[in-house]
C-alpha positions in Angstrom: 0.0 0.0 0.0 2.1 3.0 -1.5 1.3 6.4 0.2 2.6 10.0 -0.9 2.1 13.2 1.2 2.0 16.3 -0.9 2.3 19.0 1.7 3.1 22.5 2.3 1.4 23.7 -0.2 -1.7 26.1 -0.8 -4.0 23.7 -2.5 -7.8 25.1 -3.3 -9.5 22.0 -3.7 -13.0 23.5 -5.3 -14.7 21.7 -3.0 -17.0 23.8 -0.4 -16.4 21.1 2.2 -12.8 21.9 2.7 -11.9 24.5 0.0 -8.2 25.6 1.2 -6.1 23.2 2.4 -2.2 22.8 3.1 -1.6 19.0 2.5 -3.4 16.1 0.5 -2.4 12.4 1.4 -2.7 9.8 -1.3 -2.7 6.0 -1.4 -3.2 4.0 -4.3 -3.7 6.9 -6.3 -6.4 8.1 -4.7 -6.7 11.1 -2.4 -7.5 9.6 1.3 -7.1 12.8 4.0 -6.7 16.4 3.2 -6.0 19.2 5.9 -3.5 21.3 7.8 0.2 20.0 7.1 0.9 19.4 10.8 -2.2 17.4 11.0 -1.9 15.1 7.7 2.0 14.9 8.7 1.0 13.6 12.5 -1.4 11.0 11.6 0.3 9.9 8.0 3.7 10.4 8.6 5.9 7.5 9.3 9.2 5.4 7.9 7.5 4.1 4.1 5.6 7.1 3.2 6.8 9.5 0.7 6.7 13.6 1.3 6.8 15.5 -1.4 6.9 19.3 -0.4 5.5 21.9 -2.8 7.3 24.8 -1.3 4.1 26.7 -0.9 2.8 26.4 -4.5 -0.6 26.7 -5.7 -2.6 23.3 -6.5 -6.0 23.0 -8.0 -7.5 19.8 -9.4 -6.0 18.8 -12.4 -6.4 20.4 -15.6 -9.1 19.3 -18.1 -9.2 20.0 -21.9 -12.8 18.9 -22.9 -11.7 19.1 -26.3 -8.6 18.7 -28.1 -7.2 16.5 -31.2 -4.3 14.9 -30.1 -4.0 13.8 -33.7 -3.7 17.1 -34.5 -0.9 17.5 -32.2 1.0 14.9 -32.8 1.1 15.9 -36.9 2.5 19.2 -35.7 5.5 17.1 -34.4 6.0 15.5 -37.9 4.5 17.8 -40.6 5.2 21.1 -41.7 3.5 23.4 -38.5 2.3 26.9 -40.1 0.6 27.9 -36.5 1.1 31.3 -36.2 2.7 32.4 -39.3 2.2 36.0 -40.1 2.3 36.6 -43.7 2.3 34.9 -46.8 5.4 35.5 -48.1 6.3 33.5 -44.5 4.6 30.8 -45.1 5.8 30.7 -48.7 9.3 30.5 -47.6 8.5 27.6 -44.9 6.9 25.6 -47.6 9.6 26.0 -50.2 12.2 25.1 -47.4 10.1 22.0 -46.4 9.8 20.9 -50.1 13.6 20.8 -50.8 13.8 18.1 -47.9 11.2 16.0 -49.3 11.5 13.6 -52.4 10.5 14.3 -55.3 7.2 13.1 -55.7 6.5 12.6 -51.9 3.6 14.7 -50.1 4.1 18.1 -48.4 2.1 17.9 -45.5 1.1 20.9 -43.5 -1.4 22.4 -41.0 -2.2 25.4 -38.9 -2.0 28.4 -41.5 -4.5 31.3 -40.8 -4.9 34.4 -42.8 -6.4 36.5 -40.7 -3.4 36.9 -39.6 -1.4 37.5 -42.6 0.0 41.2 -43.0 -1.1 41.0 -46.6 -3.7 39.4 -45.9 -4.0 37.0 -48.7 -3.2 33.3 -49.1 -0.7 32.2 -51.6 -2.3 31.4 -55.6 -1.8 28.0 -56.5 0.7 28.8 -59.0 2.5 30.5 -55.9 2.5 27.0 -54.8 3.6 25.4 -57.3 6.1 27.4 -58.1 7.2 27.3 -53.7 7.3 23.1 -54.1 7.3 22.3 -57.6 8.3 18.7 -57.1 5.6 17.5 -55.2 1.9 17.6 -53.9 1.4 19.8 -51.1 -2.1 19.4 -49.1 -2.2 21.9 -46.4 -4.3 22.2 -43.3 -6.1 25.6 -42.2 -5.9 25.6 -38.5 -9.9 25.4 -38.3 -9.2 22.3 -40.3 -12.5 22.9 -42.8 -9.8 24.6 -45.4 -7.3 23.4 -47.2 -5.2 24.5 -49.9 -3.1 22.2 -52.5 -1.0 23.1 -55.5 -1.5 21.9 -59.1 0.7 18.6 -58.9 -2.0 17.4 -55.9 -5.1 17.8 -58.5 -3.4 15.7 -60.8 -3.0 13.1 -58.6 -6.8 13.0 -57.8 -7.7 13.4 -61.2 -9.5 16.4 -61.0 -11.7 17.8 -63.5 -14.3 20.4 -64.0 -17.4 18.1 -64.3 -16.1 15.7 -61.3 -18.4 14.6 -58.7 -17.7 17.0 -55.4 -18.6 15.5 -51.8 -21.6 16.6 -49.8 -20.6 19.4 -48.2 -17.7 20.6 -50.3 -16.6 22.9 -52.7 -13.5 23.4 -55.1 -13.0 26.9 -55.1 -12.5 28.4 -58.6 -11.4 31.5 -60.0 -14.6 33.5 -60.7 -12.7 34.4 -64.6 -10.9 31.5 -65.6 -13.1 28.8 -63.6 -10.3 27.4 -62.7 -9.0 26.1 -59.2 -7.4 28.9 -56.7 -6.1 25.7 -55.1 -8.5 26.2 -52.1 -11.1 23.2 -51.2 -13.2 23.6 -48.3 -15.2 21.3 -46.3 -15.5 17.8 -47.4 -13.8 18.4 -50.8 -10.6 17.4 -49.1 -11.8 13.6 -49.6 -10.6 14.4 -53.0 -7.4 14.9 -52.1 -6.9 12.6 -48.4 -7.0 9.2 -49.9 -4.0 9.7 -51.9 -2.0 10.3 -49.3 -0.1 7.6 -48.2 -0.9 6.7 -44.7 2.4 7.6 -41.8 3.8 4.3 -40.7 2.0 2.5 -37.3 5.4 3.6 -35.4 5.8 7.0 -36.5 2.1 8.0 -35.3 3.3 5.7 -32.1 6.1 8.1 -31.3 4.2 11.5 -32.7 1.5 11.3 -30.3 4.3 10.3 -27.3 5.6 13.4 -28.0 1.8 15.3 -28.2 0.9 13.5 -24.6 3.8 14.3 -22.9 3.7 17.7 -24.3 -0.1 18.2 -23.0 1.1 16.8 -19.6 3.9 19.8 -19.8 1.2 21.9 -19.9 -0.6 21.3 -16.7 -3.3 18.6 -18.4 -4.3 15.6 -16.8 -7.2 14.5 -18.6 -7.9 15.0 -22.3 -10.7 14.4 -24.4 -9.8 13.7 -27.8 -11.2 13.1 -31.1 -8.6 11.3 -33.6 -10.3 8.3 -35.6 -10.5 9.8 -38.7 -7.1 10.7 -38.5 -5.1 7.9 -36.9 -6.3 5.2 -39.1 -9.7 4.3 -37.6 -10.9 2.8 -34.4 -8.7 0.0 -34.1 -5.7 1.6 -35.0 -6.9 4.6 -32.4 -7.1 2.9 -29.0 -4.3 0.8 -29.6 -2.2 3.5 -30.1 -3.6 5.2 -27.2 -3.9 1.6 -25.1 -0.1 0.6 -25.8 0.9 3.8 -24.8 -1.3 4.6 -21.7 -2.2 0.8 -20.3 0.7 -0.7 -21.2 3.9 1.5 -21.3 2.5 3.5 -18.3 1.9 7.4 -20.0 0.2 9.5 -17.9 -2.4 11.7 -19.2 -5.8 10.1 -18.9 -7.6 10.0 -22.7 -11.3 10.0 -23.0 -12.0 9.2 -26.7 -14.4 10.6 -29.2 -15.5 8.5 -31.9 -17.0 9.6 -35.2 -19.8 8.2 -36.1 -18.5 6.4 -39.3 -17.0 4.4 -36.8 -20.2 3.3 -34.7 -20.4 0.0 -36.6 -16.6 -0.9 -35.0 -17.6 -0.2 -31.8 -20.8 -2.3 -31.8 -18.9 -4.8 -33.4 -15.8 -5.1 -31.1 -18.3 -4.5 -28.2 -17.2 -1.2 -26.8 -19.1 1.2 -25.7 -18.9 4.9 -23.7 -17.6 4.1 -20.3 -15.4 0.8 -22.1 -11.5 0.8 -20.7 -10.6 2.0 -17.1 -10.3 5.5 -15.5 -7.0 6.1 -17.8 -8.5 5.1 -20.9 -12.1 5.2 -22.0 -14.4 5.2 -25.0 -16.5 8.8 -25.0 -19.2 10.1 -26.6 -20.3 9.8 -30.3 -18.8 12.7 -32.6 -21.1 14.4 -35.5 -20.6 17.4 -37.3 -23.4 19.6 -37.2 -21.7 22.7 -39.2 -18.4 24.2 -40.4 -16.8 27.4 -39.3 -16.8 30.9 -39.5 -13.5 31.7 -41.3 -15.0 30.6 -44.4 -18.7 31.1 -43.7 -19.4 27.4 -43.5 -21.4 27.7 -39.5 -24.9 27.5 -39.9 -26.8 30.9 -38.8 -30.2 32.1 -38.2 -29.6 35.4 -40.7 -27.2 35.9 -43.2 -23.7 36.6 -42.6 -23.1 40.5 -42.3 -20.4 40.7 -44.9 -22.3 38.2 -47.8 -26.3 38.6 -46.7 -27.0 36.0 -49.1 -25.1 33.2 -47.3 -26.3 31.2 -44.5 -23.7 29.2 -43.8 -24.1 25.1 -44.4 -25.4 22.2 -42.6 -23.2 19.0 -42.7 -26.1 17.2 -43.1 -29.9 17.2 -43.4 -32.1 17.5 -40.1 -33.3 13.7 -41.2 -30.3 12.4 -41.7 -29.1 13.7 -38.3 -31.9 12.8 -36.6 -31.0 9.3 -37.7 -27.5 9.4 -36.7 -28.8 10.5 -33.4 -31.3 7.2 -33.5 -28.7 4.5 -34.1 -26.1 5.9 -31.4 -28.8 5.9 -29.2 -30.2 3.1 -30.0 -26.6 1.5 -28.5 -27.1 4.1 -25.5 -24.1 6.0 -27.0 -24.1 9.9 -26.3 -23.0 12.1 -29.0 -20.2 15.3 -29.1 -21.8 17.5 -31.7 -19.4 20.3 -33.2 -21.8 23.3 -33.5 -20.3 26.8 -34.4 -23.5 28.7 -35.8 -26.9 29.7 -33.7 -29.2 28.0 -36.6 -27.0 24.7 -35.8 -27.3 24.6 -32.4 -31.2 25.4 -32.9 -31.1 21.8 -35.5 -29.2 19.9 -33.0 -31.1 20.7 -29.6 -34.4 20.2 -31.6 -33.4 16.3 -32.8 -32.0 16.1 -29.0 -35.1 16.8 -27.7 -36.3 13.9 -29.2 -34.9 11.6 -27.6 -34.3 10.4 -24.2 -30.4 10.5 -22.1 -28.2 8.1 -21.9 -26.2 7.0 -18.7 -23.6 9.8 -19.7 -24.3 13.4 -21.1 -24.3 14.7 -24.5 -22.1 17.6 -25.3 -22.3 20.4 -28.0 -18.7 21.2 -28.8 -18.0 25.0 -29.7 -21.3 26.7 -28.9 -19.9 30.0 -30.7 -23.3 32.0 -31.7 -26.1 31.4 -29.3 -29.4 32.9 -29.2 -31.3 33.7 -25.7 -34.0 30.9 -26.4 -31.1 28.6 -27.1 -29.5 29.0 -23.7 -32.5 28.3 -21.7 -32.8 25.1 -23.8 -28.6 24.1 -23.3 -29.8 24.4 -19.3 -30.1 20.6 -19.0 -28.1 18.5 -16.9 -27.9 15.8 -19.3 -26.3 18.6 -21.8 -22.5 20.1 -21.6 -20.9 23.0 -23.6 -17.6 22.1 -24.8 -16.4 25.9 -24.6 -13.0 26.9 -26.1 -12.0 30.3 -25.1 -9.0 31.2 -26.7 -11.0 31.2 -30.2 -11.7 34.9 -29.2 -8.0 35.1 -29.7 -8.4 33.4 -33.2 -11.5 35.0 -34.0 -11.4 38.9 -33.4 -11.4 40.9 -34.6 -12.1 39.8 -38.0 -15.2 37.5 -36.6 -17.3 41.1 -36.2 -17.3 41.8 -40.2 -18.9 38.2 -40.2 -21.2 38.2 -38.1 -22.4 41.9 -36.9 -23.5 44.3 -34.1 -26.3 43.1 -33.5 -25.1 39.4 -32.5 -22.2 40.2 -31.3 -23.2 40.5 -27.8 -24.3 36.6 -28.2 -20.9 35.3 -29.5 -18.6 33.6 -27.1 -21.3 33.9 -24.3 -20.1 32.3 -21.6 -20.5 34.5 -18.4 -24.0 34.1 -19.7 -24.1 30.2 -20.3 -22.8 29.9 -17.3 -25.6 32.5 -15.4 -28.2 30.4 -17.1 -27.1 27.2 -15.3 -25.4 25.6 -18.4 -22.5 22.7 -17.7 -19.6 24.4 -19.1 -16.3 22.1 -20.2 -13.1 24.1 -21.2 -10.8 23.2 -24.1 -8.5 24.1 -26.6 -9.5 22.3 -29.8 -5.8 21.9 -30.5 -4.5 22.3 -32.7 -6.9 24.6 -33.9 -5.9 26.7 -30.5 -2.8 25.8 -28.4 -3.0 23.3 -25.9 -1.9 25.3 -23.2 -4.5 25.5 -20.8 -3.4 28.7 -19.1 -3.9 30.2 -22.3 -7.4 29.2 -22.4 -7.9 30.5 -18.8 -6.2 33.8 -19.7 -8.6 34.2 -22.6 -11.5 33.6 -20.7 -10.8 36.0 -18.1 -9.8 39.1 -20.4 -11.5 38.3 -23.7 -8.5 39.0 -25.8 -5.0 38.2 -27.2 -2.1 38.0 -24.8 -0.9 40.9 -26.9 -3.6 42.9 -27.0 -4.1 46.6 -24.2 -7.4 47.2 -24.4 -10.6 45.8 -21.8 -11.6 42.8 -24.2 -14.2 41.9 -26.6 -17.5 41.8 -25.5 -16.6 42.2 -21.2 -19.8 41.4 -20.4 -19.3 38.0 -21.1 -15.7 37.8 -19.1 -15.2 35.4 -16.6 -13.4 35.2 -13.1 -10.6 33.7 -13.2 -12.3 31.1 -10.4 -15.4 30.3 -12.8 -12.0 29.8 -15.9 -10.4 27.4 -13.6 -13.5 25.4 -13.0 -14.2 25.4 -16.5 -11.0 23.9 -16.8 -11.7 21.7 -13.7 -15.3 20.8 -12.9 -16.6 20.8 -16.5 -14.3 18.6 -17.8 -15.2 16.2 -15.2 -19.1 16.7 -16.3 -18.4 15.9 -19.7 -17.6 12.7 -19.1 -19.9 12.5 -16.3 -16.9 11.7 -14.0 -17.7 14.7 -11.6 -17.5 11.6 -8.8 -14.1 10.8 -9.4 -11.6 14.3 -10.4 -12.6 17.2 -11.3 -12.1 18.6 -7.4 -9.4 17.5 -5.3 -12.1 15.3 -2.3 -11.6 12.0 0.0 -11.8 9.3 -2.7 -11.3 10.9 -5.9 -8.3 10.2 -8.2 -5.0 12.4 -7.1 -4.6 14.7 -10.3 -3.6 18.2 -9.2 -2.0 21.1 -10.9 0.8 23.2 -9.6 1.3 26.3 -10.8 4.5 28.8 -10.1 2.5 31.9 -9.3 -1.2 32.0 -7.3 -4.2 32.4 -9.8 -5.8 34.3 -7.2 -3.8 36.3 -6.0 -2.7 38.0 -9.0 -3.5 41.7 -9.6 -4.4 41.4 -13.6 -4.8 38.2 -15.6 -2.1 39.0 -18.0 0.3 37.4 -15.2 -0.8 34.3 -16.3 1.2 34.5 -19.1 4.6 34.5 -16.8 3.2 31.5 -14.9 4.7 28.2 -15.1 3.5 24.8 -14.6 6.2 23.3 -12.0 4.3 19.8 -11.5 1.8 17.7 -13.2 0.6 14.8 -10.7 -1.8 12.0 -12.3 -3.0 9.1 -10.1 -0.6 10.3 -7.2 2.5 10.8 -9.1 4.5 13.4 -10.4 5.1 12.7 -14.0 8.4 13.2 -16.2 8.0 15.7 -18.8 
C-alpha cells in the first residue's frame, strides 16, 4: 500500500467542504485525508511514506481540456507546423524550405496556416505554390481544419476535372474568370485529395503522439478528451495507439476518446461502448458534425452573414439524416459530441436532441460559438454540456465582427451568460486549432483578448473570473464525461490529479500574469510525472 504526502502547499480544492487546504495524502492513487500540514503529517507520517513538499505552491484539481485533437498534435511534431505564421510571403518560404527536404514526388504535409493573420492578408495562388514546391503535392491544413489549400501537382493526382463529382458538403473553389481552381477546397472536398496520401507508418504515429501526450502533460493537463479516428487510421488503429501507450507503457495523461460516427459499426462490433476501458483510458461520446466554421462562412446561422447577406452558412447534413445518426447511437445508448459553431446549428441539434431520451452519460455540444437567448434556456439541462474553447476569441477577433455583426455580437462567445443560465460548461482548446496550453485558455477567458492585446476585451460582459476559468477547466471537464465523482475537485476518494502552478491564480492583480506563470508539477494518479 504505497502512500505520498503532498504537503506545504496552498492547495484550493473547489470543493465547499474543505476549500483551502495545506496537505493532501494519497494511497493507491487516490486522495485519502486532506487538511493542515501538521495534521496530515502527524497521523500519516511514518518510515515508508513518501513527502513530497511543494514549497508553498498553488494546486488545484487537475487540468481538463474537454476538447482537443491529439492527432492534430501529434502531426505538428511531424509535418510542416504553419501555426502562427504571419504573412504569406512566410509561409511561402516555410513551404519552399520544407519541399527541398522532401522527395520528389512525396507529399508536403502541412497544417495550422490562418490568414487572418497575414499582413497581406491574402493566401498564396496555387501557381505561388507550385512554383514554392514544384516537385511535389502539397495538401495543407487551415488551423480550423475545414480549409485546405493544394498546389496543381495534388489535382493531378486526384484526377481532378471540371465536371467531377464533389462530396456533400464541399466545394472546389474556382477563380470566378478562368473557372479554374485557386487551389483552395473547403469542407469535405478534401476527400478528394486525403485518400491519396499515403498513410504515416504504425510507429511514427506511435512516437508522434508520445511526444503530443507528454507535451499536454507539460502543460498542466491531466485528462484530455480527444477526437482522432478519422485521423489515426480508424478505431482499431486509435485505441491501440492510445492503449499501448497509456495501459501498457504507463503514460500519464488520462484519454477520453471521441469517436465519429463512421466508426459506430466498430464499436458495436468489437463491443465497446462509452464508459469501455478504465479510469486512464475510455471510450466517449459519439462525434457528429453539425456545421463548419466561421472563417470561411461554412457555420450554420439564423440570418445571413453580415459581410455576404446572401449566405447562410451550411449544414453537414440534413435535419433527417441527423436525426438518424442521433437514432442509431442511441439506439446503442451512446451519447453524442456535436461540433456546433453557428446559432441555426445549435437550434437543429437541440431540436433532434429533444427527441430523444439521455443516456447513462451526457451529451455535449462542442463550440457553442453563436447562441441565441432561447437557445440558452434550452442548453440548461443537466444531461447537456458546452464544450467551450475560449482562446477562439483570440483566433477570432477581430475579423469575426465583419462576419457576423452588431447586433449578435453580444451573443458570440457567451459564456458569463451560459454559465448565469445554469449551463454545464467544459473548457478546451481544440488543438490544434488553439494551443493546448491550458493557461492560455484561462487567460482568454478572463480578459476576452490576445495575450498581446491593451485594451478591456471583446464583448466584457461575457468575461469570466478567473475562479469560474479554472472550474471550466476543472469541474466541467469532469461533467463531460460524467466523471464529476471521481476528479474534477481534489475530495476523499477521488483520483490524485492536481495542478501546480509557479504563481497563485488568485492572488494575482491582472490576468495577464498568467502569461509568466509556469506549470512546475503535473501529478496523475498520485504521481509526479516526467515531462
Amino acid at each position: 500500500m504505497s502512500k505520498t504526502i503532498f504537503a506545504n502547499g496552498v492547495i484550493y480544492t473547489l470543493d465547499s467542504k474543505n476549500p483551502v487546504v495545506e496537505t493532501v495524502v494519497v494511497e493507491n492513487g487516490k486522495i485519502v485525508d486532506l487538511g493542515t500540514q501538521k495534521d496530515m503529517l502527524l497521523q500519516w507520517g511514518r518510515h515508508g511514506v513518501t513527502t513530497i513538499d511543494l514549497q508553498g505552491k498553488m494546486v488545484t484539481p487537475g487540468l481538463i481540456d474537454s476538447h482537443l485533437h491529439l492527432s492534430g498534435v501529434t502531426f505538428n511534431f511531424l509535418d510542416l507546423d504553419l501555426t502562427g505564421v504571419k504573412s504569406k510571403k512566410e509561409m511561402l518560404e516555410k513551404i519552399k524550405a520544407k519541399a527541398s527536404t522532401v522527395a520528389p514526388g512525396s507529399w508536403l504535409i502541412g497544417m495550422g496556416w490562418d490568414e487572418n493573420l497575414f499582413e497581406d492578408g491574402t493566401t498564396p495562388s496555387i501557381q505561388e505554390l507550385d512554383y514554392a514546391a514544384p516537385q511535389c503535392p502539397i495538401y495543407l491544413k487551415r488551423i480550423c481544419y475545414h480549409a485546405f489549400l493544394v498546389n496543381s501537382k495534388a489535382l493531378e493526382i486526384c484526377n481532378y476535372h471540371s465536371s467531377m463529382e464533389i462530396p456533400m458538403g464541399g466545394s472546389v473553389v474556382l477563380d470566378p474568370d478562368t473557372k479554374k481552381p485557386t487551389g483552395l477546397i473547403l469542407e469535405s472536398a478534401s476527400k478528394l485529395i486525403t485518400k491519396y496520401i499515403p498513410e504515416k507508418t504504425y510507429e511514427e504515429l506511435k512516437n508522434g503522439l508520445a511526444q503530443a501526450m507528454k507535451f499536454a502533460v507539460k502543460k498542466g493537463l491531466t485528462s484530455a478528451h480527444t477526437n482522432d479516428p478519422a485521423y489515426f487510421g480508424g478505431l482499431d488503429q486509435t485505441y491501440r495507439l492510445y492503449d499501448e501507450l497509456i495501459n501498457q507503457e504507463g503514460y500519464g495523461l488520462r484519454c477520453n476518446l471521441l469517436i465519429d460516427y463512421p466508426f459506430l459499426k466498430d464499436l458495436k462490433e468489437r463491443g465497446m461502448c462509452a464508459g469501455y476501458g478504465n479510469n486512464q483510458l475510455q471510450i466517449g461520446a459519439i462525434k457528429i458534425f453539425a456545421d463548419g466554421a466561421f472563417g470561411r462562412r461554412t457555420a450554420l446561422l439564423s440570418d445571413p452573414y453580415h459581410d455576404a447577406p446572401g449566405q447562410f452558412g451550411e449544414a453537414m447534413q440534413d435535419q433527417e439524416t441527423f436525426y438518424q445518426m442521433v437514432k442509431d447511437s442511441r439506439e446503442y445508448s451512446m451519447p453524442i459530441a456535436v461540433h456546433t459553431i453557428g446559432d441555426k446549428a445549435l437550434e437543429n441539434v437541440l431540436d433532434v436532441l429533444d427527441q430523444f431520451p439521455m443516456v447513462n452519460y451526457r451529451d455535449r455540444i462542442i463550440h457553442v460559438s453563436l447562441v441565441r437567448e432561447d437557445l440558452i434556456k434550452r442548453l440548461a439541462n443537466q444531461s447537456r454540456v458546452a464544450d467551450i474553447q475560449p482562446r477562439f476569441v483570440v483566433g477570432d477577433y477581430p475579423w469575426i465582427q465583419e462576419r457576423i455583426g452588431e447586433d449578435r455580437e453580444q451573443y458570440l462567445y457567451a459564456w458569463k451568460s451560459l454559465l448565469s443560465s445554469g449551463v454545464i460548461c467544459a473548457g478546451g482548446s481544440d488543438a490544434p486549432v488553439e494551443p493546448v496550453d491550458p493557461l492560455l485558455g484561462i487567460h482568454s477567458a478572463a480578459t476576452r483578448r490576445a495575450p498581446w492585446d491593451q485594451h478591456e476585451g471583446w464583448n466584457i460582459k461575457e468575461k469570466l473570473s478567473m475562479l469560474e476559468a479554472l472550474k471550466v477547466f476543472t469541474i466541467g471537464g469532469a461533467y463531460a464525461t460524467s466523471e464529476e465523482n471521481i476528479k474534477g475537485t481534489l475530495s476523499r476518494g477521488k483520483l490524485a490529479d492536481m495542478t501546480v502552478y509557479s504563481k497563485n491564480l488568485f492572488e494575482m492583480e491582472h490576468p495577464d500574469e498568467l502569461l509568466k506563470t509556469d506549470i512546475e508539477m503535473t501529478i496523475i494518479d498520485g504521481k509526479v510525472q516526467e515531462v
